[in-house]
C-alpha positions as CSV (number, residue, x, y, z in Angstrom):
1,X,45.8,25.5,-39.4
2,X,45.5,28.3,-40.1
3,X,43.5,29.1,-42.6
4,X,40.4,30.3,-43.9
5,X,37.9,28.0,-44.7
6,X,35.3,29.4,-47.5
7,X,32.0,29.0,-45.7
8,X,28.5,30.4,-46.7
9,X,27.5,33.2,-44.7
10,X,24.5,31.1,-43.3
11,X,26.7,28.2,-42.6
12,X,25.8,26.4,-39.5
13,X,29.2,25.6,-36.8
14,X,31.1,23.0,-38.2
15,X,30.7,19.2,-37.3
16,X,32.8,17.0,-38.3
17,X,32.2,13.8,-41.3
18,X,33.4,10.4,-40.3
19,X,36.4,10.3,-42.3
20,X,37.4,6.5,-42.2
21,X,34.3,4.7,-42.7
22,X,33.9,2.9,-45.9
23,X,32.2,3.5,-49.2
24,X,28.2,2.9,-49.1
25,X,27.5,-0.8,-50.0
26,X,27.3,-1.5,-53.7
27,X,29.4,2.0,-54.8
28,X,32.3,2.1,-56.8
29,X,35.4,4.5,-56.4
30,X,32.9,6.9,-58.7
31,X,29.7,6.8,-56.8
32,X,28.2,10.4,-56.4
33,X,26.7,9.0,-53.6
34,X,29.8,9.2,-51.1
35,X,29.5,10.9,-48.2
36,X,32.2,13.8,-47.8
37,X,34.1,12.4,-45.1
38,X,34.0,8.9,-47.2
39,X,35.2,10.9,-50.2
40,X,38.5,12.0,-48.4
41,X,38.6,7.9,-46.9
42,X,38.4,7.0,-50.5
43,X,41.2,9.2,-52.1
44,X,43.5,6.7,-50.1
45,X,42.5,4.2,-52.2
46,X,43.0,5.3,-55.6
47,X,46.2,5.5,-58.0
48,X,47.6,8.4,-58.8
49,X,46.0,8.0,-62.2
50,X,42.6,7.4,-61.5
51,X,42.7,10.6,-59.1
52,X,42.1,13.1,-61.7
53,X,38.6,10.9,-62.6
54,X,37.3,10.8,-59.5
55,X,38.0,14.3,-58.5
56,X,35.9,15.2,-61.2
57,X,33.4,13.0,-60.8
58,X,32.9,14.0,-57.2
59,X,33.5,18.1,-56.9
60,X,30.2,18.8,-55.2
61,X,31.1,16.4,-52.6
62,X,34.4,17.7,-52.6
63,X,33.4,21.0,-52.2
64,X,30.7,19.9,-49.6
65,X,34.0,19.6,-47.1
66,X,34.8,23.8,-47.0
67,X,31.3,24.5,-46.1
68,X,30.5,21.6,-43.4
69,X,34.6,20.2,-43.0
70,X,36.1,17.5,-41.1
71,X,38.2,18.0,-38.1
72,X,41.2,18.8,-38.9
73,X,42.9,16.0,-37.0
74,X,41.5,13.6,-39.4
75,X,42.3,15.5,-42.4
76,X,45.9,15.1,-41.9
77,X,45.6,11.6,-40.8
78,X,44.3,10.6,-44.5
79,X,46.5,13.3,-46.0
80,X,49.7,11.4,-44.3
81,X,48.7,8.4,-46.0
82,X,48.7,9.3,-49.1
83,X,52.5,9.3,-51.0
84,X,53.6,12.4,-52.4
85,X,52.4,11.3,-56.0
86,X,49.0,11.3,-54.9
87,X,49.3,14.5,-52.7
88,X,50.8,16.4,-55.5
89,X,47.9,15.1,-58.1
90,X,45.4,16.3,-55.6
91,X,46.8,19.9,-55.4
92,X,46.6,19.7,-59.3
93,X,43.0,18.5,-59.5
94,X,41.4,20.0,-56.7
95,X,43.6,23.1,-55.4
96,X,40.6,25.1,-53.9
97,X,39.7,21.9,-51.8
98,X,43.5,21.1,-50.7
99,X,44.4,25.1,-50.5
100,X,41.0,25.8,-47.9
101,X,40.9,22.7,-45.7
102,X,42.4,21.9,-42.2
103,X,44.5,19.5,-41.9
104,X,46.5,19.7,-44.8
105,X,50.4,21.3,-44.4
106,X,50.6,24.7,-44.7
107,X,53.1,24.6,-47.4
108,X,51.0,22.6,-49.2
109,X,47.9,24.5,-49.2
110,X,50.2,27.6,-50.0
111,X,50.9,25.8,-53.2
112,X,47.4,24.7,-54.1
113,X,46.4,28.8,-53.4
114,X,48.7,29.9,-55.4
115,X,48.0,27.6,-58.5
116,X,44.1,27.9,-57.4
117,X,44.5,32.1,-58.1
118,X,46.2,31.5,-61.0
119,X,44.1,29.7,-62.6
120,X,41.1,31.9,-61.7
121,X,43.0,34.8,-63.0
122,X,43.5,33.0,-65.8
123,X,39.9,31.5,-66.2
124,X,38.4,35.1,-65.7
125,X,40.5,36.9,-68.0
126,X,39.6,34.5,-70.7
127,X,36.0,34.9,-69.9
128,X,35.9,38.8,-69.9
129,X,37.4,39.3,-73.1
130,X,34.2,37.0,-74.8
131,X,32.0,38.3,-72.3
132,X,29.3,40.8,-73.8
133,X,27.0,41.4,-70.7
134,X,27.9,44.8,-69.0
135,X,26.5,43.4,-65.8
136,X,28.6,40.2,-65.8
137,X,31.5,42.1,-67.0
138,X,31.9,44.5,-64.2
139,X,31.5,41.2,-61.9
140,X,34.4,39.8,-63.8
141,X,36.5,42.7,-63.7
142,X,35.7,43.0,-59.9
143,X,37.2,39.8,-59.5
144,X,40.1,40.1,-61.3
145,X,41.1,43.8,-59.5
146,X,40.1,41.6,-56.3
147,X,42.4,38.3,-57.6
148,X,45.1,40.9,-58.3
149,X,45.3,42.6,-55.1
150,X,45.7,39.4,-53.4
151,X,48.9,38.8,-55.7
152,X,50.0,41.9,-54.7
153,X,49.7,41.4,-51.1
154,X,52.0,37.9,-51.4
155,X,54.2,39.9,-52.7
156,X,57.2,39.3,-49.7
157,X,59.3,41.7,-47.9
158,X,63.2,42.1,-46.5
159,X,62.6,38.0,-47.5
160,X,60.1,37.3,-45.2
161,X,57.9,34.9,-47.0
162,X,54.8,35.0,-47.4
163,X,51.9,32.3,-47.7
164,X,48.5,32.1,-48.5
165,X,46.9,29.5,-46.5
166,X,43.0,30.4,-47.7
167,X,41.5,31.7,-50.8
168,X,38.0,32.0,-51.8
169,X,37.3,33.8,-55.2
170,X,33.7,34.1,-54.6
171,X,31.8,37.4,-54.0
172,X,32.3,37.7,-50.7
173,X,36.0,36.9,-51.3
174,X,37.9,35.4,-48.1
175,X,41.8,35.2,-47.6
176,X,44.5,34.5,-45.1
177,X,48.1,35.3,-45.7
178,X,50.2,34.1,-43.6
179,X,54.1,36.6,-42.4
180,X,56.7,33.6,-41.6
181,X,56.3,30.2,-41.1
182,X,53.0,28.9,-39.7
183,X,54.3,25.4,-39.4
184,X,57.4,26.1,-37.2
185,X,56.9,29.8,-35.4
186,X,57.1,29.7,-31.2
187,X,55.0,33.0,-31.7
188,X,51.5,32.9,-33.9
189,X,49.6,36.2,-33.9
190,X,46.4,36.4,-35.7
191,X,44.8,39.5,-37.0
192,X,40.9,39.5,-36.9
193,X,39.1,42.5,-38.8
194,X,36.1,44.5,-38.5
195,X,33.8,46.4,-40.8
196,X,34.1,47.3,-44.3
197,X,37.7,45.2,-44.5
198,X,37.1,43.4,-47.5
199,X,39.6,41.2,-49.8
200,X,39.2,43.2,-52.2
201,X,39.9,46.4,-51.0
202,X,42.2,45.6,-48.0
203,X,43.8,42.3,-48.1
204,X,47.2,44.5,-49.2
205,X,46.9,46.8,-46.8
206,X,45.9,44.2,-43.9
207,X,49.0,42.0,-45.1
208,X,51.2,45.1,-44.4
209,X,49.6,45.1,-41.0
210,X,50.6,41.6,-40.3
211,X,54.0,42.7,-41.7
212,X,55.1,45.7,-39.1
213,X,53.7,43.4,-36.4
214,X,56.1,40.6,-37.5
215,X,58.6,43.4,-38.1
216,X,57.8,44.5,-34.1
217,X,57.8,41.4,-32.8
218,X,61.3,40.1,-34.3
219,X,62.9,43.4,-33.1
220,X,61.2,43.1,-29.8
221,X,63.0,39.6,-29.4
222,X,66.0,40.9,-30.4
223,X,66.4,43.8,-28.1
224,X,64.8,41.3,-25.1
225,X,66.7,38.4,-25.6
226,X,70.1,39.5,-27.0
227,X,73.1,37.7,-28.2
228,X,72.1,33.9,-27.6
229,X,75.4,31.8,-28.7
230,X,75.0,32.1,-32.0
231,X,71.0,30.7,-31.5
232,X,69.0,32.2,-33.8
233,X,65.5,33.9,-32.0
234,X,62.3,32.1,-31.6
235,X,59.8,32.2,-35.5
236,X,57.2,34.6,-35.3
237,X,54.1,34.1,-38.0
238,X,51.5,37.1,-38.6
239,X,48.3,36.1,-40.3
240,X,46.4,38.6,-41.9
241,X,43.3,37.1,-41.5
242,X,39.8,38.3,-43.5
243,X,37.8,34.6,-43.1
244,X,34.1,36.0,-43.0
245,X,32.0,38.6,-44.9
246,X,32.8,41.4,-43.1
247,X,29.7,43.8,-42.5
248,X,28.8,47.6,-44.2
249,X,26.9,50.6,-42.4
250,X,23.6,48.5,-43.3
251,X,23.9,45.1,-41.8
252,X,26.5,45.2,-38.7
253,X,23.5,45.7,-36.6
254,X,22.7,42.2,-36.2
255,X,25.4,39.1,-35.0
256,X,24.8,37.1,-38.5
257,X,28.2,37.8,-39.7
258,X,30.1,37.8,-36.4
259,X,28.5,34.1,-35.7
260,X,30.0,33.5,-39.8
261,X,33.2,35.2,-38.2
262,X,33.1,33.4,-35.4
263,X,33.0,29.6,-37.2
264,X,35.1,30.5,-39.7
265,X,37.6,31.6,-37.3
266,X,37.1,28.5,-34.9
267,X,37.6,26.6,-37.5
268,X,41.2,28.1,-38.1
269,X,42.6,27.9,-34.9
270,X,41.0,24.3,-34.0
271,X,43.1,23.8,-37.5
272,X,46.5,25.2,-36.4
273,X,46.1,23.3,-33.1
274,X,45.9,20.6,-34.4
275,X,48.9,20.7,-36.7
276,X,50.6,21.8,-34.1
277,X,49.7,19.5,-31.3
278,X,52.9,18.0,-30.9
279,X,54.8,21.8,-30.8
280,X,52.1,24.3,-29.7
281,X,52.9,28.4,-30.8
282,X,51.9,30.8,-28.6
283,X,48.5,31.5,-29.9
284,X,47.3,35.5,-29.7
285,X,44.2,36.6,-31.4
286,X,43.8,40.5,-32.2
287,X,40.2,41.4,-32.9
288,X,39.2,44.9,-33.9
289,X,35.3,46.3,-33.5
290,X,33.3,43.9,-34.8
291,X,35.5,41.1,-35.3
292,X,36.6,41.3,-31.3
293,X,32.6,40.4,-31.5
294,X,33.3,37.1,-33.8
295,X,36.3,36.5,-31.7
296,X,34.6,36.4,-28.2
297,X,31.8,34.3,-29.9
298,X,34.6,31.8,-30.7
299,X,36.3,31.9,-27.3
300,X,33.0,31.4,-25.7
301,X,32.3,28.2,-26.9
302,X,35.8,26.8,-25.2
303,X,36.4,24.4,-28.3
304,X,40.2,25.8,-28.4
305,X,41.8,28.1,-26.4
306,X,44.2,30.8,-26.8
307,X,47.3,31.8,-24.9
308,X,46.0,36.0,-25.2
309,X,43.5,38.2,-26.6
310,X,43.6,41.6,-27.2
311,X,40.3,43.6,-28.3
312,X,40.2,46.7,-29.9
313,X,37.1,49.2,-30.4
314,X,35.3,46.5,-29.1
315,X,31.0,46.6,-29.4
316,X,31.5,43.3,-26.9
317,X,29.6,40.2,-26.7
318,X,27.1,38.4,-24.5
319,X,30.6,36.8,-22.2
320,X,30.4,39.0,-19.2
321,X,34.1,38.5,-17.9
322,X,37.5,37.2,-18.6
323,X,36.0,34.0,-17.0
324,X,34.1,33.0,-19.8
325,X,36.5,33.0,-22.3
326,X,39.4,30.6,-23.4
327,X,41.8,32.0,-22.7
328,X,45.3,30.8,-20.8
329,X,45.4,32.5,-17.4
330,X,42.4,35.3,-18.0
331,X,45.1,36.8,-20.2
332,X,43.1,39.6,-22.0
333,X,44.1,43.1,-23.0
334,X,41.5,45.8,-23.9
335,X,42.4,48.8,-25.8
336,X,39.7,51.9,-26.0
337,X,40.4,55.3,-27.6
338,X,39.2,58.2,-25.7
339,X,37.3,59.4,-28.7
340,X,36.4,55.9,-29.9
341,X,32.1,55.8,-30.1
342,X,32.0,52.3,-29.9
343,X,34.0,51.2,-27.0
344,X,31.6,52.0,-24.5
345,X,28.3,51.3,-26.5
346,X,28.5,47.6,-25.5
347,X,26.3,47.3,-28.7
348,X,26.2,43.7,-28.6
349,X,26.7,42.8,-25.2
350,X,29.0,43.7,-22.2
351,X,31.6,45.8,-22.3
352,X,35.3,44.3,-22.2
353,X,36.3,47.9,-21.1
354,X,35.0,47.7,-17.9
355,X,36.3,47.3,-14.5
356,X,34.1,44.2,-13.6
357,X,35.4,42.2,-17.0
358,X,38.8,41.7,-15.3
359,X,40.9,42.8,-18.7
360,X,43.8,44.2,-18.7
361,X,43.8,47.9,-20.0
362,X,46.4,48.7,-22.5
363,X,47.5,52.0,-23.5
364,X,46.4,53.5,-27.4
365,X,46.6,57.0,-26.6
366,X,50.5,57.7,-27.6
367,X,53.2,58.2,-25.2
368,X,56.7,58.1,-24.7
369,X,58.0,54.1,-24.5
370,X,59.7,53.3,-21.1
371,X,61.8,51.1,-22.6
372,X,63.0,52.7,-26.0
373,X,62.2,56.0,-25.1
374,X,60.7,56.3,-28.5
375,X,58.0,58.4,-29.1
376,X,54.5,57.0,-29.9
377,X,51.6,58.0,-32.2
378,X,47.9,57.8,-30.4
379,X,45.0,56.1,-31.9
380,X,42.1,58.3,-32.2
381,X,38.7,57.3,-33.1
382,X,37.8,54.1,-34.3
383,X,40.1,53.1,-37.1
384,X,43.5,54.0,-36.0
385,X,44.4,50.9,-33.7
386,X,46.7,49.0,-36.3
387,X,48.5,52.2,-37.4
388,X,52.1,51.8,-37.4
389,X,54.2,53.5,-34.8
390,X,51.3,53.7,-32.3
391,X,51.6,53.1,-28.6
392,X,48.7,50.1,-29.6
393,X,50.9,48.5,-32.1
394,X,53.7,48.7,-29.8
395,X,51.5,46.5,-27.2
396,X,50.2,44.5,-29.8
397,X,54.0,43.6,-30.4
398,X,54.6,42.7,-27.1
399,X,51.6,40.5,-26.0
400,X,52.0,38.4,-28.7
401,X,55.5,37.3,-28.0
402,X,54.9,36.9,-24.5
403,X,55.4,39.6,-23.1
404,X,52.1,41.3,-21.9
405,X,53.8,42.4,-18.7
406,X,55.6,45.4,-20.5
407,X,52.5,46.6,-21.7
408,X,52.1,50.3,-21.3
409,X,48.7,50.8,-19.6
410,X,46.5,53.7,-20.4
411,X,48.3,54.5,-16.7
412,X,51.9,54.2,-17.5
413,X,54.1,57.0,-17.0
414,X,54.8,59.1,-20.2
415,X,58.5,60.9,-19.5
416,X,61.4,59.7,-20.8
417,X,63.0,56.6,-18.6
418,X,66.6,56.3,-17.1
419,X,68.9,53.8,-18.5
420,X,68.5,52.4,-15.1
421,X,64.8,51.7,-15.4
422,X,64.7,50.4,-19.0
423,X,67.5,47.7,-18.3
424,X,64.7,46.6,-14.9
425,X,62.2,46.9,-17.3
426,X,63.6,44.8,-19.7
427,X,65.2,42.5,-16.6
428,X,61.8,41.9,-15.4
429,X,61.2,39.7,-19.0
């Protein structure tokens, strides 16, 4: 997992390529011909030193597997049997292919990223500075303030490393960084955006999102769990996920984008699955306006299933309850601002807010914590659900490590608690 996976915005749902058949009859180790899933069967077969040849020699087919990929599963089946020599010549040759597809380690694809962006950084600087056209030279400087932002949200914090686990330079730029350790965390939260959150403009301010959760979330399992022997607390990973072309004022009135959202971000979780079959996280997926719309699109189709959901500003979908999602136990959480104009348009389909949905209603209002006693901002309006030091990042917090049932409703009590009722509060987990 998880990643992003650069796919055209009228990219049909993946299918996967046979990915162990052999080469057509009568091709060499250069035939354009190969199929894409024969093109990954192939790499197996090479030396290290003819690598660099083919790779060349076969881009389009290389880059053939981001827009229609294999599953993941068999990515990381041909990836295993490759030695490190070849692996690491791979990440050299092709780092947009290793750095965007499922299947490959997430260390690995953090590497290929992060040489992929320098390079283009590179690349584009070279080409504006011999560039003439004013047109084509706003493009490039676009993409350079775009490139540079995403360097600046990798940037880590208090140590906490940071990984980017997708990156597509295109115009509709697409990224994933990843807070922690994907490969190892108990806890996996992923962030899913709505409108007008592009790469360009928000990937820093998204990746500080992911950050407070992680932040939340590691105090939460502090204060829960205590002194433990000298055992260190579960690994939490935050992704700060933007993996589709998120929409403006004049197309989000059509599902397009959120059915682009909604591959793209199949795609991802199918992928982190799968590298984790043999340790499964707790998977959550946060979804905000219309990316809760891409989300339920995903968790419709019941190709991979989450352990919660938690929908924000939600316009809604065509699922009519809890019941027709994946998702673990029916273990959704809605949150609605009172002056929030979407909630209750049910633009694109039902409304998660409703009684008959079977969610659970969580408090974004602002309050007083029952278990801290810390005061809470509210979230008013549309935009203010990942606000740090709100009552909905406070729940956020919570249901991703677990521990939904200390969710403060949009019921819960306000006043300040006892001692005596936060340590039953905090027995009950």
């Amino acid at each position: 997992m998880t990643g992003v996976t650069a796919v055209p915005a009228d990219a049909a749902p993946a299918t996967a390529y046979s990915v162990v058949g052999d080469a057509p009859a009568g091709s060499s180790n250069g035939s354009a011909a190969l199929a894409g899933g024969t093109v990954l069967e192939s790499l197996t077969r090479l030396s290290a030193s003819e690598l660099p040849a083919f790779v060349d020699s076969h881009r389009p087919d290389l880059d053939r597997l981001l827009s229609n990929p294999p599953q993941a599963g068999d990515v990381s089946g041909v990836w295993r049997l490759l030695d490190p020599v070849k692996q690491s010549a791979l990440v050299k040759t092709a780092p947009h292919v290793i750095g965007n597809l499922e299947g490959i380690p997430y260390s690995v694809r953090g590497k290929a990223n992060a040489l992929d962006l320098r390079l283009t950084i590179a690349d584009t600087t070279k080409r504006l500075t011999t560039e003439h056209g004013k047109a084509v030279r706003i493009e490039l400087q676009r993409q350079l303030s775009t490139l540079a932002n995403v360097k600046k949200a990798l940037a880590s914090k208090d140590g906490v490393k940071r990984t980017l686990v997708a990156l597509d330079t295109s115009a509709d730029a697409r990224a994933s960084i990843v807070i922690g350790d994907l490969a190892t965390a108990h806890y996996v939260s992923v962030l899913v955006p709505g409108m007008y959150m592009s790469v360009g403009e928000q990937v820093v301010d998204w990746a500080k999102t992911a950050q407070n959760l992680y932040d939340q979330q590691t105090d939460w399992l502090r204060r829960v769990l205590g002194p433990r022997g000298g055992h260190s607390i579960p690994g939490v990973a935050t992704v700060a996920w933007i993996g589709y072309q998120t929409p403006v004022l004049m197309n989000i009135g059509g599902l397009a984008l959120a059915t682009q959202g909604a591959n793209s971000l199949e795609r991802t979780l199918e992928g982190l699955q799968a590298m984790r079959q043999g340790d499964p996280p707790y998977l959550s997926v946060f979804a905000h306006s219309y990316g809760s719309t891409a989300a339920l699109l995903a968790l419709q189709r019941h190709t991979v299933t989450v352990d919660a959901l938690a929908l924000m500003g939600s316009p809604g979908s065509d699922a009519q309850s809890v019941r027709a999602l994946s998702v673990r136990g029916g273990n959704v959480f809605v949150g609605q601002a009172s002056l929030d104009p979407i909630v209750h348009s049910a633009f694109f389909g039902s409304d998660p807010g409703s009684p008959s949905y079977g969610a659970q209603r969580m408090g974004v209002d602002g309050g007083v914590d029952p278990l801290t006693a810390a005061k809470l901002s509210g979230s008013s309006g549309h935009n203010e659900y990942f606000t740090a030091g709100t009552e909905c990042m406070r729940n956020l917090a919570l249901i991703g490590i677990d521990l939904g049932r200390l969710v403060m409703s949009d019921t819960t009590p306000t006043a300040p608690p006892t001692v005596q009722n936060a340590a039953r509060w905090v027995d009950r987990s």
